[in-house]
C-alpha positions as CSV (number, residue, x, y, z in Angstrom):
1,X,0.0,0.0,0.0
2,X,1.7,3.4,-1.0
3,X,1.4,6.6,1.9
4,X,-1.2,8.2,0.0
5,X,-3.6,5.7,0.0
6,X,-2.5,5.1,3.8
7,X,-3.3,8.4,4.8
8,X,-6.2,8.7,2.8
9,X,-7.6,5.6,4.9
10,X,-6.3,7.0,8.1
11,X,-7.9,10.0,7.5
12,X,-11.1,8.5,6.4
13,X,-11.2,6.3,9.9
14,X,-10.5,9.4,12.1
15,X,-13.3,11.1,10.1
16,X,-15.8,8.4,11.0
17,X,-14.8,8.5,14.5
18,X,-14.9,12.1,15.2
19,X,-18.2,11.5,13.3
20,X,-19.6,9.3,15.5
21,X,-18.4,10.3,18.7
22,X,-20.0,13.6,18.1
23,X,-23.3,12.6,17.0
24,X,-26.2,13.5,19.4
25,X,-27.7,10.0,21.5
26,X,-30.9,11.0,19.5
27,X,-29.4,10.5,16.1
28,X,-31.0,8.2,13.6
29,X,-28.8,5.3,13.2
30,X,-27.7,4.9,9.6
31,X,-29.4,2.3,7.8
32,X,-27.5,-1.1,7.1
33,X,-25.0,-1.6,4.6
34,X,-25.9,2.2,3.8
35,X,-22.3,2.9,2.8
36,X,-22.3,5.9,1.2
37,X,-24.9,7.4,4.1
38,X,-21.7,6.8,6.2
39,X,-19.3,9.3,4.5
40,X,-21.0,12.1,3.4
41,X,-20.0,15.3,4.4
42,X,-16.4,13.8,5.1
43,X,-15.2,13.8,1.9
44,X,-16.1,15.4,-1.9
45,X,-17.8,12.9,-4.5
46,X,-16.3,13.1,-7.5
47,X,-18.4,14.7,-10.8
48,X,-20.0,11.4,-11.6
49,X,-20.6,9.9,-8.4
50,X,-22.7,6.5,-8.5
51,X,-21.9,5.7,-5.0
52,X,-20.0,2.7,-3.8
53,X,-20.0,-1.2,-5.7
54,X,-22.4,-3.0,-3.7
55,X,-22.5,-7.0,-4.1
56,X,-25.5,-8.4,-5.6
57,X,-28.0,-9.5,-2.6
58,X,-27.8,-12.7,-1.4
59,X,-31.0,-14.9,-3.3
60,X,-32.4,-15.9,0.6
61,X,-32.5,-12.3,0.9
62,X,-34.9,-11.3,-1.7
63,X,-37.0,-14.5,-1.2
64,X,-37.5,-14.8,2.4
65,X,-40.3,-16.8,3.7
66,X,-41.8,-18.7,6.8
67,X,-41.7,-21.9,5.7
68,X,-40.6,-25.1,6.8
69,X,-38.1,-26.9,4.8
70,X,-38.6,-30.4,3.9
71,X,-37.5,-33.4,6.5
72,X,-35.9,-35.9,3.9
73,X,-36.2,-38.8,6.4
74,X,-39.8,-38.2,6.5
75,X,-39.6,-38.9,2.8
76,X,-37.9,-41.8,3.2
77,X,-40.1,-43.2,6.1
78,X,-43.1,-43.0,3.2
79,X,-41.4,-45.4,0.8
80,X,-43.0,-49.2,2.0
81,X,-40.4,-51.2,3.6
82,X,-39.4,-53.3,0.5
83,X,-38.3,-49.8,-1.6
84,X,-36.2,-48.9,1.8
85,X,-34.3,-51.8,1.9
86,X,-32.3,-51.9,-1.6
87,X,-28.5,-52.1,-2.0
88,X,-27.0,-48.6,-2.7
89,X,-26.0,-49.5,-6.2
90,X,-30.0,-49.9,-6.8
91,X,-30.6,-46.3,-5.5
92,X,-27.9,-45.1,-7.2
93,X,-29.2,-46.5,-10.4
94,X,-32.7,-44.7,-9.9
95,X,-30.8,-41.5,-10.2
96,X,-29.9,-41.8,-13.9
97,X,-32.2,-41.3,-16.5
98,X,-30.3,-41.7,-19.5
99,X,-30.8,-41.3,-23.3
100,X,-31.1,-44.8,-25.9
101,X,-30.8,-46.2,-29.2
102,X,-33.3,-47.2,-31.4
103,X,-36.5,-47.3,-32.5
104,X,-38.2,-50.7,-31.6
105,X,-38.5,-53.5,-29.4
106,X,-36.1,-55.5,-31.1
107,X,-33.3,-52.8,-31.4
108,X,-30.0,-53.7,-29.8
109,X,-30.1,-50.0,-27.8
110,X,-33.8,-50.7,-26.4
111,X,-32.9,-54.0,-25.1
112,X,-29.9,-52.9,-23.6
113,X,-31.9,-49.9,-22.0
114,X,-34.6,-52.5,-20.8
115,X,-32.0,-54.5,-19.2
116,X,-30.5,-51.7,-17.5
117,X,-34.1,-50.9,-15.7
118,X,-34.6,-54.1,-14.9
119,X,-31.2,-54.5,-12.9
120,X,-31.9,-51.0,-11.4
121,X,-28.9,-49.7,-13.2
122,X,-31.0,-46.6,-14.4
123,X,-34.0,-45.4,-13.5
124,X,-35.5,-44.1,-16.7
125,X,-35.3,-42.9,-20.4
126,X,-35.0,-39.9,-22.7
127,X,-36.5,-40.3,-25.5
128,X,-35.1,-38.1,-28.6
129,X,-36.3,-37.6,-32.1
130,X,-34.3,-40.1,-33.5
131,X,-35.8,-42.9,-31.3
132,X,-39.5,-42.3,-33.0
133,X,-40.6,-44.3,-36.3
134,X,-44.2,-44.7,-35.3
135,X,-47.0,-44.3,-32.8
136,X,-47.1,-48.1,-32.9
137,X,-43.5,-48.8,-32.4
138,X,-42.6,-45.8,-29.5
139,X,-45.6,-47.7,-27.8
140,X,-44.3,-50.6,-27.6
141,X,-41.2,-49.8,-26.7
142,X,-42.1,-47.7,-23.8
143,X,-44.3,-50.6,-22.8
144,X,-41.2,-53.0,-22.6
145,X,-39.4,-50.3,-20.7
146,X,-42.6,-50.0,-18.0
147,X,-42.4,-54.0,-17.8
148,X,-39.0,-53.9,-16.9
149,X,-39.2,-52.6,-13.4
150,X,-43.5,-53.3,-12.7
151,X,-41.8,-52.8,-8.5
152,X,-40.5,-49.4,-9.1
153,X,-41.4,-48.6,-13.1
154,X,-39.2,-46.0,-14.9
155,X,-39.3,-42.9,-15.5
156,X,-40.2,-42.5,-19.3
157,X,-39.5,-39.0,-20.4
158,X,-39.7,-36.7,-23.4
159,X,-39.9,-33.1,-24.0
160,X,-42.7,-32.1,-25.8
161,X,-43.6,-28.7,-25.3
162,X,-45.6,-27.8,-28.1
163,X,-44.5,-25.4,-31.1
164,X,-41.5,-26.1,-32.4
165,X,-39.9,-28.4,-29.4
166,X,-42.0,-31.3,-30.4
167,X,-40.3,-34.5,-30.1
168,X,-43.9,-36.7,-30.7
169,X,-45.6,-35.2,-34.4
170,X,-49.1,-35.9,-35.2
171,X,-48.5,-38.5,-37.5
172,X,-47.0,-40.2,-34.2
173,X,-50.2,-39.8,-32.6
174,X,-49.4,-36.6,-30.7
175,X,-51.8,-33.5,-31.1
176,X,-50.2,-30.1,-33.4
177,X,-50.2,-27.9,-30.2
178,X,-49.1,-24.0,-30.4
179,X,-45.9,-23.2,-28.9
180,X,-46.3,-21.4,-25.3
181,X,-45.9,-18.0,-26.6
182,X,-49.3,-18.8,-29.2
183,X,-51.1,-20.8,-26.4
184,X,-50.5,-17.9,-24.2
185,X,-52.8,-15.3,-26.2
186,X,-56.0,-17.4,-25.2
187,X,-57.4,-18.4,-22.0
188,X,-56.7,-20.4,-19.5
189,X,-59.3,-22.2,-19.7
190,X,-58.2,-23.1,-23.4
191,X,-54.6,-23.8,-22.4
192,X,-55.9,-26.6,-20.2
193,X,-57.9,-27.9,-22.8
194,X,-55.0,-27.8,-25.3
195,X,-52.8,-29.1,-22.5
196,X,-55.2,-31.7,-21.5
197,X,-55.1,-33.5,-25.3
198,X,-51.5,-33.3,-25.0
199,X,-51.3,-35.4,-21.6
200,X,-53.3,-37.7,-22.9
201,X,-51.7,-38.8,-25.7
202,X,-48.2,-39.2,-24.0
203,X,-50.1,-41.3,-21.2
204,X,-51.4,-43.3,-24.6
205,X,-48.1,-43.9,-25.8
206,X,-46.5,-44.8,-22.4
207,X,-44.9,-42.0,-20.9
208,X,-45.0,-41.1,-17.6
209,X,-42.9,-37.5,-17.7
210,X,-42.6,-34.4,-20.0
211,X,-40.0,-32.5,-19.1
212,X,-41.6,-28.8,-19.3
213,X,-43.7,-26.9,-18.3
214,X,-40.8,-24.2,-19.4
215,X,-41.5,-21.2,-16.9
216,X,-38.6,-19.0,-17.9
217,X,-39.9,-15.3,-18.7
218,X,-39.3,-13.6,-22.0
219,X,-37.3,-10.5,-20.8
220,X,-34.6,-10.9,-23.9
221,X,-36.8,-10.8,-26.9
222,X,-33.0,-11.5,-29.0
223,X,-32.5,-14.6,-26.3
224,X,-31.2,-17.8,-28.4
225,X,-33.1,-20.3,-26.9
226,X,-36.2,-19.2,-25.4
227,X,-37.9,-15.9,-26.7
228,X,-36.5,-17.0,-30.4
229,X,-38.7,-20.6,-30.3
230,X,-41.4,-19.0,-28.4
231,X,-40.6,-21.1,-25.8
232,X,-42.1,-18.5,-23.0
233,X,-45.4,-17.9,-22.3
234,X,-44.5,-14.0,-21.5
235,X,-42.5,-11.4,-19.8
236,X,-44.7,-10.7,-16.9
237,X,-44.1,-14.1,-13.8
238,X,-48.2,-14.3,-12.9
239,X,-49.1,-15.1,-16.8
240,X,-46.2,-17.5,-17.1
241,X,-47.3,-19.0,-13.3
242,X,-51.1,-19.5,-14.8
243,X,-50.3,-21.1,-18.0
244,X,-47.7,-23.0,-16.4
245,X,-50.1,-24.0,-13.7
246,X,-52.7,-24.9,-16.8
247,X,-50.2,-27.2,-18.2
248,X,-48.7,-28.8,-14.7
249,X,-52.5,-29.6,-13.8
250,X,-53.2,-31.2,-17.3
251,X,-50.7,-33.5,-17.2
252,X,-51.2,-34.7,-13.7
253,X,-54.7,-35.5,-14.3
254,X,-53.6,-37.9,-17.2
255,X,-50.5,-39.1,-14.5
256,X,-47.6,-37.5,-16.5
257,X,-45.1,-36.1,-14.5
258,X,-43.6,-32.5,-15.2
259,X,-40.8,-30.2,-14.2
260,X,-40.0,-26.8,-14.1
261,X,-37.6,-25.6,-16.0
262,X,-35.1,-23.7,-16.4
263,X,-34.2,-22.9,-12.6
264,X,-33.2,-20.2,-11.4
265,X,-34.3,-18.9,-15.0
266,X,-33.1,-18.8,-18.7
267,X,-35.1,-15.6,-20.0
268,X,-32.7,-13.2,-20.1
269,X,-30.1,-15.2,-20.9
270,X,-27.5,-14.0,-24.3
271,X,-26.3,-17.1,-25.1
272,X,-27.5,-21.2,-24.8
273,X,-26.2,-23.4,-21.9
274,X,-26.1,-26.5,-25.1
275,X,-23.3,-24.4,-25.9
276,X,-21.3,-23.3,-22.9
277,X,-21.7,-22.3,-19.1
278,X,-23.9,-19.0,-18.8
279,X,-23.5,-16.3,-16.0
280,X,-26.8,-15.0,-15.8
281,X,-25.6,-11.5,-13.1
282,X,-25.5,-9.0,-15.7
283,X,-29.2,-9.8,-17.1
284,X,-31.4,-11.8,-14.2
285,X,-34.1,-10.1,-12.3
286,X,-35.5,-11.7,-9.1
287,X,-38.8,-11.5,-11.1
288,X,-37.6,-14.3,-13.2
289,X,-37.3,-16.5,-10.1
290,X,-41.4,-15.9,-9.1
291,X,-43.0,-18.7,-11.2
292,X,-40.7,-21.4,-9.1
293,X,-41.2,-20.0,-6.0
294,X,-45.1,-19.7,-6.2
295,X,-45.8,-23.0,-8.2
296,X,-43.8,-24.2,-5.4
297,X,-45.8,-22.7,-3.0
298,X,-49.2,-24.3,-4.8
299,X,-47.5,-27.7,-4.6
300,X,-47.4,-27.8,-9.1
301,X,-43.4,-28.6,-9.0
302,X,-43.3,-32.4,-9.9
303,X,-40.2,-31.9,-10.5
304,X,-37.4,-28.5,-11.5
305,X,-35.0,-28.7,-13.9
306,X,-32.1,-26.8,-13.1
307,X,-30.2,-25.2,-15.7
308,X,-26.4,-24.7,-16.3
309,X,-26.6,-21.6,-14.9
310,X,-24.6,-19.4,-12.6
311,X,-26.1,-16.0,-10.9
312,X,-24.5,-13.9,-8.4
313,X,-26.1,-14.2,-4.7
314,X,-27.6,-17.7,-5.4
315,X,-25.0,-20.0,-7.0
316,X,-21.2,-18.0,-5.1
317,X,-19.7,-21.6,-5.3
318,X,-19.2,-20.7,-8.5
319,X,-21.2,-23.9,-9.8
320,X,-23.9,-24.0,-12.4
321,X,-27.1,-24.3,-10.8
322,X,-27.6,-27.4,-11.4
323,X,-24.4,-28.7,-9.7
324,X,-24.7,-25.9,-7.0
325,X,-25.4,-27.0,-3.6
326,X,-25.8,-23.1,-3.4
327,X,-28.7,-23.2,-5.6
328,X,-29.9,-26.7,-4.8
329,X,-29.7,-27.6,-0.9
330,X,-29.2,-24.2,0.1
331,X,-31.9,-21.7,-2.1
332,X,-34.5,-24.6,-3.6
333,X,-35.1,-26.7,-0.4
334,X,-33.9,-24.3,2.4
335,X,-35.6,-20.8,1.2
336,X,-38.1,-22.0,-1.3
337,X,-38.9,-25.1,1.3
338,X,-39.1,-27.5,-1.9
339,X,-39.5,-31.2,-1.2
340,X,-39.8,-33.0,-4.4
341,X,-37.3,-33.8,-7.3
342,X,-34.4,-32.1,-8.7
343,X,-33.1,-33.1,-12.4
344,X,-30.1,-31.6,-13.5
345,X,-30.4,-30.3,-17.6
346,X,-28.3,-33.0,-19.7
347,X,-24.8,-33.2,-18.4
348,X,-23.5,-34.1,-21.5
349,X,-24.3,-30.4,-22.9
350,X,-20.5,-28.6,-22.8
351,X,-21.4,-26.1,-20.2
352,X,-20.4,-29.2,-18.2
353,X,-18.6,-31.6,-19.8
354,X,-16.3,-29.4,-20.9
355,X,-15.5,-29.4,-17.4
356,X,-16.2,-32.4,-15.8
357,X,-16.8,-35.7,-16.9
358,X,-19.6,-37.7,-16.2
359,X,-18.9,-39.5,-12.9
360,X,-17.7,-36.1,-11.4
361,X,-20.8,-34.3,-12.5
362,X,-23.1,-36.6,-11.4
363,X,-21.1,-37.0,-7.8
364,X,-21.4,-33.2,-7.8
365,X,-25.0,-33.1,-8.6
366,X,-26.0,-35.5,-5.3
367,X,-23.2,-33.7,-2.9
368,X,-25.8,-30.2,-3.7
369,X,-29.0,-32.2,-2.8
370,X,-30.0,-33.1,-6.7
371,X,-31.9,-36.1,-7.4
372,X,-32.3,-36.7,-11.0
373,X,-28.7,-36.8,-13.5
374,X,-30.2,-36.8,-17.3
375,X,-27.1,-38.4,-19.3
376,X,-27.6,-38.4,-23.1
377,X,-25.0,-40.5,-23.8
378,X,-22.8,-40.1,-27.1
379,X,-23.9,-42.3,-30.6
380,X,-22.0,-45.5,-29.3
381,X,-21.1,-44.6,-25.7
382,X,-22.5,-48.3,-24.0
383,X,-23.6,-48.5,-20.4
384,X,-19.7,-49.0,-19.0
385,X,-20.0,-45.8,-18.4
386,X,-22.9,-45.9,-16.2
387,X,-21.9,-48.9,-14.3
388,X,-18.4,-46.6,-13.8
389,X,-21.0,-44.0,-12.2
390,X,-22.9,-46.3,-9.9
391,X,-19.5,-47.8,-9.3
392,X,-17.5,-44.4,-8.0
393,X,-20.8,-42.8,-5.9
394,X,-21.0,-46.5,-3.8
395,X,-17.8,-46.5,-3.0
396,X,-17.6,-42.9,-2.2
397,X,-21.2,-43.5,0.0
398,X,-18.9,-46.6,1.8
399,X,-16.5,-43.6,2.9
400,X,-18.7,-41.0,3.6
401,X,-22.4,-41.5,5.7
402,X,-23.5,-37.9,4.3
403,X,-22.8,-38.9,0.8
404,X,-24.8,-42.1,1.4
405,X,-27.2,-40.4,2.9
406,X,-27.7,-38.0,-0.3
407,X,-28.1,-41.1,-2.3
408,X,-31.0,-42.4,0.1
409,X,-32.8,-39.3,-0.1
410,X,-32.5,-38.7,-3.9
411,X,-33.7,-42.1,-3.9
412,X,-36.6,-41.7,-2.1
413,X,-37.9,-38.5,-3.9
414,X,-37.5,-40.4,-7.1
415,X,-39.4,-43.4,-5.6
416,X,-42.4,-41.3,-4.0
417,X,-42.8,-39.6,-7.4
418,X,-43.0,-42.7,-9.5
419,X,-45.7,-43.7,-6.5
420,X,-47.3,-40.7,-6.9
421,X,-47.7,-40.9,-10.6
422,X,-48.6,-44.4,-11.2
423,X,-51.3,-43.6,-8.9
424,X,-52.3,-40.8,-10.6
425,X,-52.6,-43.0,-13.8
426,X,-54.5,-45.2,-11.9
427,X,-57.1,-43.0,-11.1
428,X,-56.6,-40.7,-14.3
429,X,-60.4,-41.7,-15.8
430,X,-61.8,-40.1,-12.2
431,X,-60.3,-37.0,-12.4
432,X,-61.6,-33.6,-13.4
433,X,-60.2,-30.1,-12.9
434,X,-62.0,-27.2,-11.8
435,X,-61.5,-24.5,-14.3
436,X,-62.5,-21.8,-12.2
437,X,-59.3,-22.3,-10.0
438,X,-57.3,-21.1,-13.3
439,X,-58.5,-17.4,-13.3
């Protein structure tokens, strides 16, 4: 440190002091963290002034609330006694839902996925574009996948959105519904309706999961990924909440799972996460965070997605989101008070894998109270890979009784969803949904 910036300081401390020893008993204390309040009058501001950098505010700041969070064990204690006493390879398994080869029941890849589930090596499927031929042929295949596991069936997933993130077309018996942004310039009431058709024909063809509703706002009309697909159902959170809501509620009464996505929120995002890590500081608003935290509220989070995101105040481990026990454990389940399941986006996309490989991401992913690691695994990666995964987190649960006890409770979200939904399916036919409750 040179003099002048020594004196400077020492002058600036004997300010404050004379400052505040001379200040009358009935002086308003100066606000906290009001920095600048501090030194005025002691010194002259610069032409230009902005005041002093303050850091950006810590996300269990902004979204304080009075809830309870979650008791794992008590979701663990739910599970009947047969899903609580499986090896830990089993539950680690459940965690993976992973992406597959081909397009039939006969196919090399869907066999090999098949016998995966039923060995509890993973606990689901992606399926892609290229794994659809036919209505006739993604039904059966799903219905080999459902047979693999009847204790603890998989999770069968797809995104199918509507617009132009369609993976199902209707010549593959999936109704031609409007992307969000078109779906959002009619009712409610009509989005259900739309929604409703949608649900129904994925619980037709065997799935049991589409990964959206997408509840990221559309702040960044120029945003790659969202506002340029029409991804978004607006700019403003309670429209996105509503129509989000519409299309949660539709799939649950036809016992389709869904999840949230892209947490903390891709909106305003300048760049895609399928192409690199994204630091969301300069651009997020804490209004982008609204349609998690009151969905969550209303109990319509089946599951969140979290993105490969990093933000200032929520993820200062420096982690994307979706690695970050910041965002996860700490924000998610300790603010936010959410209970259910976490999925990470694909850690294959480069944002990760750039930087980790898979075994570390996926160890990461349970350390920050994730549940769900979606792998889509490279044109002829086999399953040695995942057996290298369930491999590294047992023996790393054998040497550490926290990491183990990640595992179980991962596990047992995963478990008490599938529950949930296949006894949602089961009642499906009896289920109706009060409009009115969708204003």
């Amino acid at each position: 440190m040179n003099g002048s910036v020594r004196a400077l300081r020492c002058l600036l401390a004997g300010a404050l002091v004379a400052g505040l020893s001379a200040a009358p008993v009935s002086a308003q204390p100066t606000a906290p963290g009001n920095t600048d309040a501090a030194i005025d009058g002691l010194i002259t501001r610069p032409a230009g002034w902005q005041g002093l950098p303050r850091p950006k505010p810590k996300m269990g700041d902004l979204f304080a609330s009075t809830c309870t969070p979650p008791d794992p064990e008590l979701t663990w204690f739910r599970l009947p006694p047969d899903l609580r006493s499986v090896p830990i390879e089993a539950m680690i398994g459940q965690l993976l839902v992973v992406s597959y080869g081909g397009t039939t029941p006969n196919d090399a890849g869907v066999r090999a996925a098949s016998q995966a589930i039923a060995r509890s090596r993973i606990g689901g499927v992606l399926t892609f574009r290229h794994n659809i031929r036919s209505a006739g042929d993604i039904r059966a295949v799903n219905q080999l996948f459902a047979r693999s596991n009847p204790d603890l069936p998989p999770i069968i997933a797809v995104d199918q959105e509507g617009g132009l993130v369609m993976r199902l077309k209707p010549s593959e018996g999936a109704p031609d519904t409007p992307s969000a942004a078109d779906v959002a310039t009619g009712s409610t009431a009509a989005a259900l309706e739309t929604y409703k058709a949608m649900a129904r024909s994925l619980a037709d063809l065997g799935f049991t999961a589409n990964f959206g509703p997408v509840v990221d706002l559309a702040v960044n009309p120029d945003n790659p990924v969202i506002a340029r697909f029409g991804r978004s159902y607006g700019a403003d959170p309670g429209t996105v909440t509503r129509y989000a809501t519409a299309f949660a509620e539709a799939h649950r009464s036809a016992g389709v799972g869904t999840a949230l996505k892209h947490f903390p929120g891709h909106g305003s995002s300048t760049n895609d996460s399928h192409d690199g890590a994204i630091d969301l500081t300069a651009t997020w608003t804490p209004e982008e965070m609204e349609p998690f935290r009151d969905m969550i509220a209303t109990n319509e989070a089946d599951m969140i997605m979290a993105g490969h995101l990093t933000l200032a105040g929520l993820t200062d481990d420096g982690l994307p989101a979706s690695l970050s026990g910041d965002a996860i454990d700490g924000f998610l389940r300790g603010t936010l008070c959410y209970g259910g399941v976490v999925v990470s986006d694909d850690l294959a996309m480069d944002a990760v894998s750039a930087k980790w490989n898979l075994v570390e991401a996926v160890t990461m992913m349970v350390e920050a109270g994730g549940d769900i690691a979606l792998l889509s695994l490279a044109s002829g990666q086999g399953y040695e890979v995942i057996d290298r995964i369930i491999a590294a987190l047992a023996e790393h649960a054998r040497r550490s009784p926290e990491f183990a006890d990640r595992i179980r409770h991962a596990y047992a979200r995963i478990a008490n969803l599938k529950l949930d939904l296949g006894q949602m399916r089961a009642a499906s036919s009896k289920v109706e949904i009060d409009t009115a409750t969708l204003r």
